[in-house]
KOLMIVEX-993577 format. One record per residue (C-alpha): residue in one letter; x, y, z. Coordinates in pm, whole numbers. Layout:
BEGIN
SITE residu   east  north     up
SITE      a      X      Y      Z
...
END
This chain:
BEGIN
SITE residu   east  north     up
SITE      x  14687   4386  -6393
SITE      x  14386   4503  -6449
SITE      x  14164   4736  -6200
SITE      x  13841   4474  -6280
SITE      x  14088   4130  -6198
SITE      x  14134   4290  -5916
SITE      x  13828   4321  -5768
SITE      x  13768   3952  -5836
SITE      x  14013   3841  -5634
SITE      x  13970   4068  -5388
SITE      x  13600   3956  -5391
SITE      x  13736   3568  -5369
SITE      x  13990   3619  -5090
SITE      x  13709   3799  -4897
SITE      x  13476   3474  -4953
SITE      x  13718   3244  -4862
SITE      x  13803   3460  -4545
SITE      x  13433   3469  -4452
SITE      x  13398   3123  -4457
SITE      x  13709   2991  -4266
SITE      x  13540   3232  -3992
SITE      x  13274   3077  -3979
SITE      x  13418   2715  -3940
SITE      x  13616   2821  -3697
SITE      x  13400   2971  -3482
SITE      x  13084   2731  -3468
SITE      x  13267   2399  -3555
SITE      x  13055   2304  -3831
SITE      x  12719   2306  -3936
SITE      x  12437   2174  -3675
SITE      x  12309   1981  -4032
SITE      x  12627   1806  -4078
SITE      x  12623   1650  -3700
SITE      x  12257   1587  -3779
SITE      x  12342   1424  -4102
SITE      x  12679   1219  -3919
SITE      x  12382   1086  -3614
SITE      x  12164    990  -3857
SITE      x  12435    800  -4045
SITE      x  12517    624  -3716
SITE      x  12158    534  -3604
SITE      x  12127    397  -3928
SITE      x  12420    194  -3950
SITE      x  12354     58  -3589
SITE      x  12023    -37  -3680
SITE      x  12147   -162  -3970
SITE      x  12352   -430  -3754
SITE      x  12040   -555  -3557
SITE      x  11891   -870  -3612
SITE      x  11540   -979  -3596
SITE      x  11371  -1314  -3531
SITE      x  11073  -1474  -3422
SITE      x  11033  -1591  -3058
SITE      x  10811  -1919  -3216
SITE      x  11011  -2035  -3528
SITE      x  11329  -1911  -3459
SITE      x  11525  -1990  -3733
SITE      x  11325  -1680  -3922
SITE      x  11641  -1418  -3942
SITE      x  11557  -1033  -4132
SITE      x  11758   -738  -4055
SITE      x  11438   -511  -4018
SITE      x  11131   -605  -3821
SITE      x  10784   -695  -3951
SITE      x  10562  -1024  -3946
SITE      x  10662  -1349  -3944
SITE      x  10625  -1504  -4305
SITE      x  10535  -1895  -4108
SITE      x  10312  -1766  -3831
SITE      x  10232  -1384  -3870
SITE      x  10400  -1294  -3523
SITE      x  10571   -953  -3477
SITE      x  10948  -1004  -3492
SITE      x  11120   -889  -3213
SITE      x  11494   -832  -3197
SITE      x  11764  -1064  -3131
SITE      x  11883  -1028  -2730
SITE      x  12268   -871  -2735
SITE      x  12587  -1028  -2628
SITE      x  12575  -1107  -2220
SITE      x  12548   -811  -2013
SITE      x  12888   -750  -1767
SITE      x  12832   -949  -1401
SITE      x  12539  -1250  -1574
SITE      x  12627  -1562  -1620
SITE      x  12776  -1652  -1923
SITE      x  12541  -1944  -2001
SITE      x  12220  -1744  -1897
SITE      x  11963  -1616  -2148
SITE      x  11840  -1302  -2165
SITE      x  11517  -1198  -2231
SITE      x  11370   -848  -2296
SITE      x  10957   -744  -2168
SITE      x  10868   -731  -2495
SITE      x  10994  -1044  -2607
SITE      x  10874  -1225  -2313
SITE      x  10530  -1092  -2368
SITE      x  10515  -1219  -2709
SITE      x  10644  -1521  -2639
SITE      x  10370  -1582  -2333
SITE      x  10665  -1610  -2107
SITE      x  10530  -1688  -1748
SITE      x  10692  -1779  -1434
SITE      x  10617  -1926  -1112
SITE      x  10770  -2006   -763
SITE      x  10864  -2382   -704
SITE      x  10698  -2543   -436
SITE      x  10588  -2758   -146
SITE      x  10301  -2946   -110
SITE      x  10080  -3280    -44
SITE      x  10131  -3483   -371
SITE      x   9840  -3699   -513
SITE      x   9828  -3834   -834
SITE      x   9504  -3833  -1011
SITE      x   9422  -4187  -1209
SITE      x   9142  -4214  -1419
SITE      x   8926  -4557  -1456
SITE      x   8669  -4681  -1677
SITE      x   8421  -4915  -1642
SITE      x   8029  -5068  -1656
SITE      x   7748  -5078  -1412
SITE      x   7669  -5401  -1317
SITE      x   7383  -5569  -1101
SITE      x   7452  -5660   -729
SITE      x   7546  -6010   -770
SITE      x   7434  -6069   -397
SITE      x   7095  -5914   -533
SITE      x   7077  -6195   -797
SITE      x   6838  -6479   -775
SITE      x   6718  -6797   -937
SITE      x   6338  -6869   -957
SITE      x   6283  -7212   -966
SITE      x   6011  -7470   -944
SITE      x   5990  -7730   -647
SITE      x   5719  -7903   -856
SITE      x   5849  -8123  -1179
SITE      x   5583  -8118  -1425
SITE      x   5490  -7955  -1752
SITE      x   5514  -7585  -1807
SITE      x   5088  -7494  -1851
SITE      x   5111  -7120  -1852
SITE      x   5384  -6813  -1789
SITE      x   5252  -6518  -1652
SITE      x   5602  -6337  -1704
SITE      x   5693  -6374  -2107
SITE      x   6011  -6136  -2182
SITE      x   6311  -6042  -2002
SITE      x   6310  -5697  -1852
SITE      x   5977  -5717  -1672
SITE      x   5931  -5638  -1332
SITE      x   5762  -5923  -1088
SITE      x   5713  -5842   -733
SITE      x   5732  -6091   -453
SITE      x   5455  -6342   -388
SITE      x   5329  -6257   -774
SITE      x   5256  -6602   -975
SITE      x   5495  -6611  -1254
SITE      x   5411  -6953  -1408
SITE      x   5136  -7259  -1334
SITE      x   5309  -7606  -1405
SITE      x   5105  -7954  -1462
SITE      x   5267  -8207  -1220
SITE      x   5121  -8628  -1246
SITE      x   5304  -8634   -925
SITE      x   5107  -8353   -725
SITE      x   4814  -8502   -852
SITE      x   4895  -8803   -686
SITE      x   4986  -8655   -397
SITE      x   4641  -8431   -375
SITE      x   4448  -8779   -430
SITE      x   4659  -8969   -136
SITE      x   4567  -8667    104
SITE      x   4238  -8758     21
SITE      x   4233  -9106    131
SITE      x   4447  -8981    428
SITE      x   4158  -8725    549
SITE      x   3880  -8985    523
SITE      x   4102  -9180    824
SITE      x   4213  -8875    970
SITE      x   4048  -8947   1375
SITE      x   4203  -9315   1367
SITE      x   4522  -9215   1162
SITE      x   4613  -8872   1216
SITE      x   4988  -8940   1169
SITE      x   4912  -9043    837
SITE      x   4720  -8748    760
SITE      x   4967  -8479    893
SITE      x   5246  -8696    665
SITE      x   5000  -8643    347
SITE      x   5017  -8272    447
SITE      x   5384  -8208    509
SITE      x   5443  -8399    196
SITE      x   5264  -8095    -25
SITE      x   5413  -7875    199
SITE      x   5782  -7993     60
SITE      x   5684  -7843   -265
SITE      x   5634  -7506   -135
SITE      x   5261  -7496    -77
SITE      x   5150  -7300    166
SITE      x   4922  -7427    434
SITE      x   4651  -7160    297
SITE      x   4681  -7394    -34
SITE      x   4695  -7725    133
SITE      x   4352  -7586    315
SITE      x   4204  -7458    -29
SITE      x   4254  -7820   -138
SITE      x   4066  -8007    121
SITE      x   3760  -7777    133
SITE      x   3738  -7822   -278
SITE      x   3781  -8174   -233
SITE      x   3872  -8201   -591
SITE      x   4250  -8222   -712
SITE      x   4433  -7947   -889
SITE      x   4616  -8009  -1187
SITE      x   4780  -7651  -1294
SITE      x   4977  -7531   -946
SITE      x   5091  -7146   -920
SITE      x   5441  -7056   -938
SITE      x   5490  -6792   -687
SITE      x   5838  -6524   -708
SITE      x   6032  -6537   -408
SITE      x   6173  -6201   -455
SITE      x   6099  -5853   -603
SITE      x   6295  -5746   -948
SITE      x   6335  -5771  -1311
SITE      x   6357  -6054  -1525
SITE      x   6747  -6099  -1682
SITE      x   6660  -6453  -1864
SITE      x   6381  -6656  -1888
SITE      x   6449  -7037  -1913
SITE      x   6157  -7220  -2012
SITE      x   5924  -7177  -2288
SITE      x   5496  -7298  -2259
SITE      x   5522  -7693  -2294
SITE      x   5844  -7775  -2172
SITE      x   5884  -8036  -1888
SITE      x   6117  -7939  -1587
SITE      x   6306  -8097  -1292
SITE      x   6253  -8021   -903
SITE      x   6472  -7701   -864
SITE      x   6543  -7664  -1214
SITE      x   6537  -7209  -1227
SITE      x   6243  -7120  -1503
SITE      x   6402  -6702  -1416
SITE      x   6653  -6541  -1316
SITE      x   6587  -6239  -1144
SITE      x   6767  -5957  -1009
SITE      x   6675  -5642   -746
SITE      x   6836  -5348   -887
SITE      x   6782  -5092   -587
SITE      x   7179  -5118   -557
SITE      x   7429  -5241   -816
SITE      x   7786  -5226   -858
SITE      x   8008  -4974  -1102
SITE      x   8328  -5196  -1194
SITE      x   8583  -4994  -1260
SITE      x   8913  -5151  -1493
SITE      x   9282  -5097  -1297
SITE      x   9568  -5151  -1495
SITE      x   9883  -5273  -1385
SITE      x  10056  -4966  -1361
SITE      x   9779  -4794  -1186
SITE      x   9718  -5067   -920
SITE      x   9985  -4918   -662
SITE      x   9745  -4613   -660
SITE      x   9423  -4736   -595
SITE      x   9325  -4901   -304
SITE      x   8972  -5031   -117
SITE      x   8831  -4704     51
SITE      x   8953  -4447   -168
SITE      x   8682  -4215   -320
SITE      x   8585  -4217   -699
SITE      x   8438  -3951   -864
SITE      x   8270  -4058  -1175
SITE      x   7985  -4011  -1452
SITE      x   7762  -4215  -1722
SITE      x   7824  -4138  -2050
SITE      x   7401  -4185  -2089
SITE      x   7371  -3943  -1785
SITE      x   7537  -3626  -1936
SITE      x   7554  -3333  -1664
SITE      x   7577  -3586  -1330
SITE      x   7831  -3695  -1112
SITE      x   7876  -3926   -893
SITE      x   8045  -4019   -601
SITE      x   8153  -4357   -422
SITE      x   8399  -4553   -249
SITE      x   8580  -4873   -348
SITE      x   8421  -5159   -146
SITE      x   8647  -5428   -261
SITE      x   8941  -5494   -515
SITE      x   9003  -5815   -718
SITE      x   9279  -6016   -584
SITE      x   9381  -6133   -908
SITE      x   9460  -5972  -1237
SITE      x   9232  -6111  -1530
SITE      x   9507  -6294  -1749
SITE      x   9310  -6213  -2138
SITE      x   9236  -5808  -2028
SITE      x   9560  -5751  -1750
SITE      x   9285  -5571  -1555
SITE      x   9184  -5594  -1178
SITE      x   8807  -5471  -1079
SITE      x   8776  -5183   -825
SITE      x   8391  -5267   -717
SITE      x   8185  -4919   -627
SITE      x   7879  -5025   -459
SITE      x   7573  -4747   -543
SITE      x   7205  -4692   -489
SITE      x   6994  -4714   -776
SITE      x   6711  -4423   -686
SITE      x   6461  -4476   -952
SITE      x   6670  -4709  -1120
SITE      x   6872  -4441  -1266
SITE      x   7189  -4650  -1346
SITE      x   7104  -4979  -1565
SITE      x   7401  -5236  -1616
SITE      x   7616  -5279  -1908
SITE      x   7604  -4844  -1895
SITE      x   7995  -4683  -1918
SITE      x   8115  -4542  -1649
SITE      x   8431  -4318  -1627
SITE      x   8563  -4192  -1349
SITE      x   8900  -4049  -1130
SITE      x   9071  -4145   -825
SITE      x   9280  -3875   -657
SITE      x   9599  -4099   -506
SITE      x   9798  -3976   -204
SITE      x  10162  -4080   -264
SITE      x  10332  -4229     63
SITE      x  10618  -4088    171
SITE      x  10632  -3807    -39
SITE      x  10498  -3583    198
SITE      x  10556  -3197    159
SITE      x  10712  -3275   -231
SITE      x  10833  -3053   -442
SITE      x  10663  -3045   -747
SITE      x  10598  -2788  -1099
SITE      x  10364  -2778  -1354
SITE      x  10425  -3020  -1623
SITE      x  10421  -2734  -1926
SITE      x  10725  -2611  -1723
SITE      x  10974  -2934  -1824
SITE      x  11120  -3002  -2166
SITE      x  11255  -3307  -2249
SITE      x  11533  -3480  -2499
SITE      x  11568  -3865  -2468
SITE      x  11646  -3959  -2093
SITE      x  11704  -3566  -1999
SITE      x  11417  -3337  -1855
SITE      x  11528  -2961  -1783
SITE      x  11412  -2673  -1696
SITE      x  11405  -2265  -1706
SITE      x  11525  -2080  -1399
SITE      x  11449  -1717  -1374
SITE      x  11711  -1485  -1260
SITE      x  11617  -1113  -1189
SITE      x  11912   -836  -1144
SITE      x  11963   -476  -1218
SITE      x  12071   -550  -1576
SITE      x  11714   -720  -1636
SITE      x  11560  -1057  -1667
SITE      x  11732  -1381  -1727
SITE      x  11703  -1787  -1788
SITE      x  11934  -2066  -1668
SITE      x  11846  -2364  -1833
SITE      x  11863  -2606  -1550
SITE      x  11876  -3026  -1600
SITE      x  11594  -3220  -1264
SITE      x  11522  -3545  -1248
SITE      x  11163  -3600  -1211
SITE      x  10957  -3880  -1000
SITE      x  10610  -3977  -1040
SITE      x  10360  -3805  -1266
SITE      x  10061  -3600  -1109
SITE      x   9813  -3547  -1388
SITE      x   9922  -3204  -1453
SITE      x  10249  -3175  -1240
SITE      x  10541  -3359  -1143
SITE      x  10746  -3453   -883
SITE      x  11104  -3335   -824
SITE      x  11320  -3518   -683
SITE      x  11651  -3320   -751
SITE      x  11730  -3016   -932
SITE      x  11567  -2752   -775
SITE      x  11514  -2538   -421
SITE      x  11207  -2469   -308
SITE      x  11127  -2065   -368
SITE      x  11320  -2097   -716
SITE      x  11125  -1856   -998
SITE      x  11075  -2128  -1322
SITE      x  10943  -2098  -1632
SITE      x  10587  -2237  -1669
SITE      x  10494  -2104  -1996
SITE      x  10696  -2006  -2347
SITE      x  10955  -2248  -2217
SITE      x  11031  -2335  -2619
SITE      x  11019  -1955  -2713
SITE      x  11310  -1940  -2414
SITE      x  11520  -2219  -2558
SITE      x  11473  -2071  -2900
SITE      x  11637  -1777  -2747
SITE      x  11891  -1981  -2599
SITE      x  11978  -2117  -2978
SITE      x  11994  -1811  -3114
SITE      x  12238  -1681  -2890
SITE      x  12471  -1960  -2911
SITE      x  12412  -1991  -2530
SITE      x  12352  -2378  -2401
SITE      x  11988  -2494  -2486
SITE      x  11821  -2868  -2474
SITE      x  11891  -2987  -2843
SITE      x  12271  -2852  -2726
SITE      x  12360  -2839  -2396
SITE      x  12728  -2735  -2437
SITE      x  12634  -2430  -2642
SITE      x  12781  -2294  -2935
SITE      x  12663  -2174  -3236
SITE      x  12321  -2255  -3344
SITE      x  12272  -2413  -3681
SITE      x  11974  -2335  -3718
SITE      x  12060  -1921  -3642
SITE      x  12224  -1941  -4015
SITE      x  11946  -2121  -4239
SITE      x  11780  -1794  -4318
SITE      x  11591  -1940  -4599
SITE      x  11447  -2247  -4423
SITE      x  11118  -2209  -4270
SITE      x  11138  -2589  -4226
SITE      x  11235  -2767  -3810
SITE      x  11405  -3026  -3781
SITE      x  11226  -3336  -3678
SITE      x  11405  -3358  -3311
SITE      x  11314  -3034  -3244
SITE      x  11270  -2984  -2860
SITE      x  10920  -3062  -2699
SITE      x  10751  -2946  -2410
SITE      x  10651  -3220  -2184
SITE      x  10301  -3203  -2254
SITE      x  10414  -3249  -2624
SITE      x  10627  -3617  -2580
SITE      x  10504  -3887  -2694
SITE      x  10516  -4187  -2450
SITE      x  10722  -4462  -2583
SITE      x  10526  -4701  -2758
SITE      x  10602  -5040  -2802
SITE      x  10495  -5195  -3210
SITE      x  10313  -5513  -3209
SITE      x  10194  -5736  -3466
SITE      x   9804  -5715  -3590
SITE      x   9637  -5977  -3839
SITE      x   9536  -5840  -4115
SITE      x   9156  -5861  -4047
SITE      x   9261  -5625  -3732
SITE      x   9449  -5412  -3955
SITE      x   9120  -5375  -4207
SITE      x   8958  -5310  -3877
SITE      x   9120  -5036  -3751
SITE      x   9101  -4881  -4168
SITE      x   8784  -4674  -4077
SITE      x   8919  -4512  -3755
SITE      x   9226  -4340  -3955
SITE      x   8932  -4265  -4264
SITE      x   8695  -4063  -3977
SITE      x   8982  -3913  -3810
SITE      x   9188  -3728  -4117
SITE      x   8775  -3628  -4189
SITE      x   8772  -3428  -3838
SITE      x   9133  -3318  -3930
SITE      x   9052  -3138  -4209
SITE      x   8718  -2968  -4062
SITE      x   8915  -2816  -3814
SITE      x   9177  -2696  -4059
SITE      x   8853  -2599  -4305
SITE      x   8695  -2419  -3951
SITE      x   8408  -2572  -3968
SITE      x   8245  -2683  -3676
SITE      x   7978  -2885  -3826
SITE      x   8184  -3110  -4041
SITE      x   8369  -3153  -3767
SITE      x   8123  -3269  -3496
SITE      x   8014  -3529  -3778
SITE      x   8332  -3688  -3801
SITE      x   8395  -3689  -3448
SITE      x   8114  -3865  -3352
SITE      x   8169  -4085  -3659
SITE      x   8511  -4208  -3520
SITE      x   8357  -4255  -3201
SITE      x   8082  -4469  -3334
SITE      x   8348  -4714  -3553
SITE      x   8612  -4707  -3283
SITE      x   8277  -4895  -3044
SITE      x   8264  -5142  -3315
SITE      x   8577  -5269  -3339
SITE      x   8559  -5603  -3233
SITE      x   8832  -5672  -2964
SITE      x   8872  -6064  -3006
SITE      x   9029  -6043  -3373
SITE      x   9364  -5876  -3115
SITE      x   9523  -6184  -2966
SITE      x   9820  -6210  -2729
SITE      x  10039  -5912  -2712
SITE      x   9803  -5729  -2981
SITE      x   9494  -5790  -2702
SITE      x   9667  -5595  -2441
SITE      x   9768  -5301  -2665
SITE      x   9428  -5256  -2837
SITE      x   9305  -5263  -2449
SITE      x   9502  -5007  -2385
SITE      x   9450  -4765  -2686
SITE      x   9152  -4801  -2716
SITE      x   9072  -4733  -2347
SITE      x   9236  -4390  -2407
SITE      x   9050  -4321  -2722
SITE      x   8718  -4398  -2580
SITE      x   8813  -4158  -2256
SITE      x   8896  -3875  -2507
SITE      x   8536  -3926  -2739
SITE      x   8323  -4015  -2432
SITE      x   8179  -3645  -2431
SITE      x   8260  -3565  -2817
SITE      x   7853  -3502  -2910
SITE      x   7831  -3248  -2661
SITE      x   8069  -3036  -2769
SITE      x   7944  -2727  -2918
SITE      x   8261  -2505  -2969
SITE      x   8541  -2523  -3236
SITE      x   8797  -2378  -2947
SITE      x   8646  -2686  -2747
SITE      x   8655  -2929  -2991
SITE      x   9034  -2821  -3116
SITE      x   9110  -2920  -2735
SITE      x   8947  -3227  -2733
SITE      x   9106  -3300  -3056
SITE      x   9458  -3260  -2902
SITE      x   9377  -3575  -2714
SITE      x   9231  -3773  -2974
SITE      x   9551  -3723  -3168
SITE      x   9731  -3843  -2909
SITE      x   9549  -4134  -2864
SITE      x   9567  -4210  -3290
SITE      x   9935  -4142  -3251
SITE      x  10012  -4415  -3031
SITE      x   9774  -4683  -3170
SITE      x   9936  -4610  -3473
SITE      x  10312  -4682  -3358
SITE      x  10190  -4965  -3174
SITE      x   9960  -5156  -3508
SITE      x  10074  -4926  -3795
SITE      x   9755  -5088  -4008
SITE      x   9799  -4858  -4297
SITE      x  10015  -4893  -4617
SITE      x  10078  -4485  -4681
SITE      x  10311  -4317  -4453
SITE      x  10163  -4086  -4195
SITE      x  10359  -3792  -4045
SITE      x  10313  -3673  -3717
SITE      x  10305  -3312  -3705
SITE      x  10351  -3003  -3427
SITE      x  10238  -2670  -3330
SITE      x  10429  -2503  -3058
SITE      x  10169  -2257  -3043
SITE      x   9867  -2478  -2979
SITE      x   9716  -2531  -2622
SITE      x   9836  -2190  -2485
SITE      x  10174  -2225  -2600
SITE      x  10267  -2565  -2443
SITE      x  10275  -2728  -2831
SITE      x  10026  -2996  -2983
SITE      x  10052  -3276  -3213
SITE      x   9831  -3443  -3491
SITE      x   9845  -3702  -3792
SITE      x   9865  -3613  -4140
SITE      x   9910  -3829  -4433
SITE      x  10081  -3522  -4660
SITE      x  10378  -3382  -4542
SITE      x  10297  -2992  -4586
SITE      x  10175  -2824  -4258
SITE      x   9780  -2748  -4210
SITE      x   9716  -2652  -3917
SITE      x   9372  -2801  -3709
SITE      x   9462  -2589  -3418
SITE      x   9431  -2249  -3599
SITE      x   9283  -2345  -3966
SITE      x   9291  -2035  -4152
SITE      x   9451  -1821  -3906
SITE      x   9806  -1987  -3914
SITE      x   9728  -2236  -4135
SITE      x  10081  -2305  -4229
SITE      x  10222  -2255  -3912
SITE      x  10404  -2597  -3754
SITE      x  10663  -2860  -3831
SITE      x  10722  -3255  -3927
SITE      x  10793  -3385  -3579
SITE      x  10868  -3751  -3730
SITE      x  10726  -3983  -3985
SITE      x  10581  -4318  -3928
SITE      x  10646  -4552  -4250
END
């Protein structure tokens, strides 16, 4: 061997030497643990999943926006945490931030249920009179010629032509020439003018003139304004035949319209709290005097009579009147009750979120009550829950998307399990049962059949609407504003006799509600105020629509769970891909088809 080979592998042995050292010592290179970390972190991020707390069924395996809404994903809640419930959801701060998750503590207090009425002002009908003449005759003159005017009392309104006063004049006369040897007969001439309503000042006037009167002065028995006028210059009338009719309008009555259903709530004394649609700005308070007996058999109605001053004649009849009644329940004293936005519903079943708080973090029990009466915005529980319970008020569908996702039970399926809809990453599509808050059901609405002059009727309502629909999607407030107060004006001229029977009651009804949710519509000044006031209209359209379905194309009825601060809203379409009125161009695409209506 050669002295040069030799130094190689001398040279190699020492390398190789060197570097087994090395290993041995230290344990490998701080890179190479930095490089095996890295590998892990990535591979466990690799393995988390992220969704969307609104449209759940989004699924990526890195976070960014949502592609329906624009959200921030946030990531998908582990398997349960050792010591919680199996069947509990959790939920992380984050993700109940962006979700608008709030709670609050269940309960006691005085229930009363708040009913709105609507009505008319009407004249006092104690306060309405007939002007008539005692003397028949021929109408000469009227001093009062249109209805409206104001006559005080003692004012002459007409002068009448009468053969038979004439007569009489002439035989009082006679009667005064005899007077000192027949005063009976005299007095008996007198008291017969007198039967006509002249006064003795009159019967006086006569006898010094000495000459008979042939026009006589109709005087007005009472102070008000004219609401018909009878007669006409040359007609001939009867003793107590009315020429006016008049009426004193210093007080008149506000009837108010109590359905059926509300009639167990309002009773004579309570208070009502109402205002004039003319009268924007006012409100006004009174009590209910006096309720109709009887239910009117054409409208289903009973009147609730507010009795009212009329300072400077401020409220004129035929002018709409809406007000509220606040309702204490009997025997529901100290009631547990929770905000309406806090229940979700599926057919007969109405459940809701409990919170549960431990040392592992924040968790929801989806919990099934039963519910009693409605209280405008909350409801009565009758079983379910314990007073000083923590429930979910807000992001209640963000909750039981959660719930889904984690195969954990939810409303759309109680028993848990996988969620269908945690595996159709491509679909960006809800199903049509999808679960709604309870400010987002629909009431049941029972179809009746329409003519089909009412069904041309009720054409332009549906033509105004889609109009204010697609301003709001457009954002533009003006448009909009048009074809609100467009609806309004058409919906006032349907005319109600062409719905008959079962139809009468319905369009009663819907219409009520409609005209509730316009009544203020030109005032509104504000696209985030009109969007709101547009959540009732469509909910009002809705159910006029399942109940007369007048049109031929198919209409879908569409859902935001993000309108109306999260709680979810609802609105008519006649094309099936989402545009959203609540948010236009901001999430314009961002919603679902709840159902369709064919």
């Amino acid at each position: 061997m050669s002295t040069n080979n030799k130094i190689v592998i001398i040279a190699i042995s020492t390398l190789a030497l060197g570097l087994l050292l090395g290993w041995l010592i230290f344990g490998g290179s701080p890179d190479s643990q930095a490089s095996d970390e890295t590998h892990t972190h990535v591979a466990e991020a690799g393995d988390q999943v992220w969704t969307c707390s609104m449209h759940p069924q989004i699924r990526q395996n890195e976070p960014g926006d949502c592609p329906i809404c624009g959200m921030d994903l946030i990531p998908v809640s582990s398997e349960e945490d050792e010591g919680i419930d199996p069947m509990a959801v959790s939920m992380s701060p984050t993700a109940m931030q962006l979700a608008s998750v709030r709670t609050a503590e269940v309960g006691e207090m005085e229930p009363a249920k708040q009913v709105r009425l609507n009505g008319k002002v009407q004249e006092d009908e104690r306060l309405v009179s007939s002007q008539s003449s005692h003397i028949p005759g021929r109408i000469e003159r009227l001093l009062v010629n249109f209805t409206g005017e104001y006559v005080r009392k003692g004012q002459v309104i007409a002068y009448i032509y009468s053969p038979e006063l004439v007569t009489a004049q002439e035989e009082l006369f006679e009667a005064q020439k005899i007077k000192n040897t027949q005063p009976q007969l005299f007095r008996s001439a007198k008291e017969k003018l007198k039967n006509w309503k002249l006064s003795e000042a009159q019967v006086n006037q006569i006898l010094e003139k000495g000459q008979a009167l042939e026009e006589f002065p109709i005087t007005a028995d009472i102070a008000g304004y004219v609401l018909n006028k009878n007669v006409n210059v040359g007609d001939y009338i009867q003793r107590g035949e009315p020429i006016y009719e008049i009426a004193n309008l210093s007080r008149v009555w506000v009837l108010f319209d109590v359905y059926e259903s509300d009639m167990p709530w309002v009773n004579k004394g309570d208070e009502v709290k109402f205002t004039i649609q003319s009268l924007p700005g006012e409100e006004f308070e009174g009590k209910i005097s006096f309720m109709d007996p009887v239910i009117d058999p054409k409208t289903r109605v009973a009147k609730a009579r507010v009795e009212m001053p009329n300072k400077n004649n401020q409220l004129k009849p035929e002018m709409f009147a809406s007000g509220t009644v606040n309702a204490q329940l009997e025997n529901k004293s100290n009631a547990l009750v929770i905000p309406k936005s806090a229940v979700m519903w599926t057919g007969k079943r109405s459940v809701v979120y409990v919170k549960i708080t431990t040392d592992k973090g924040v968790h929801f029990m989806m919990r099934e009550v039963r519910l009693g009466p409605g209280l405008g915005e909350s409801y009565i529980v009758e079983s379910g829950l314990e007073r000083g319970e923590e429930i979910a008020v807000s992001g209640t569908f963000s909750i039981d998307a959660a719930a889904q996702l984690a195969g954990k039970p939810s409303m759309m399926n109680p028993e848990g399990g996988p969620s269908m809809s945690g595996h159709d990453h491509g679909s960006i599509e809800m199903s049509a049962s999808s679960s709604t808050s309870a400010d987002e059901k629909t009431a049941e609405v029972k179809p009746v059949s329409i003519s089909r002059k009412a069904k041309d009727a009720l054409k332009p309502l549906y033509e105004e609407y889609l109009k204010f629909k697609d301003a709001l999607v457009a954002d533009n407030l003006i448009e909009a504003q048009r074809a609100a107060n467009e609806l309004k004006a058409k919906l006032e001229a349907v005319n109600m006799s062409i719905f008959t029977g079962d139809s009468h009651d319905a369009w009663m009804k819907h219409s009520s509600d409609l005209k509730s949710a316009l009544q203020h519509i030109q005032h509104v000044e504000d696209i985030e105020a009109m969007r709101k006031a547009f959540q009732e209209i469509s909910e009002g359209m809705i159910d006029l629509t399942r109940a007369f379905n007048p049109l031929e194309k198919t209409l879908y009825v569409q859902y935001c769970p993000m309108a109306d601060s999260n709680r979810g809203a609802n609105w008519l379409s006649t094309e099936e891909e989402i545009r959203n009125p609540y948010f236009g161009e901001a999430m314009l695409t961002c919603g679902e088809v709840k159902s369709t209506i064919k």
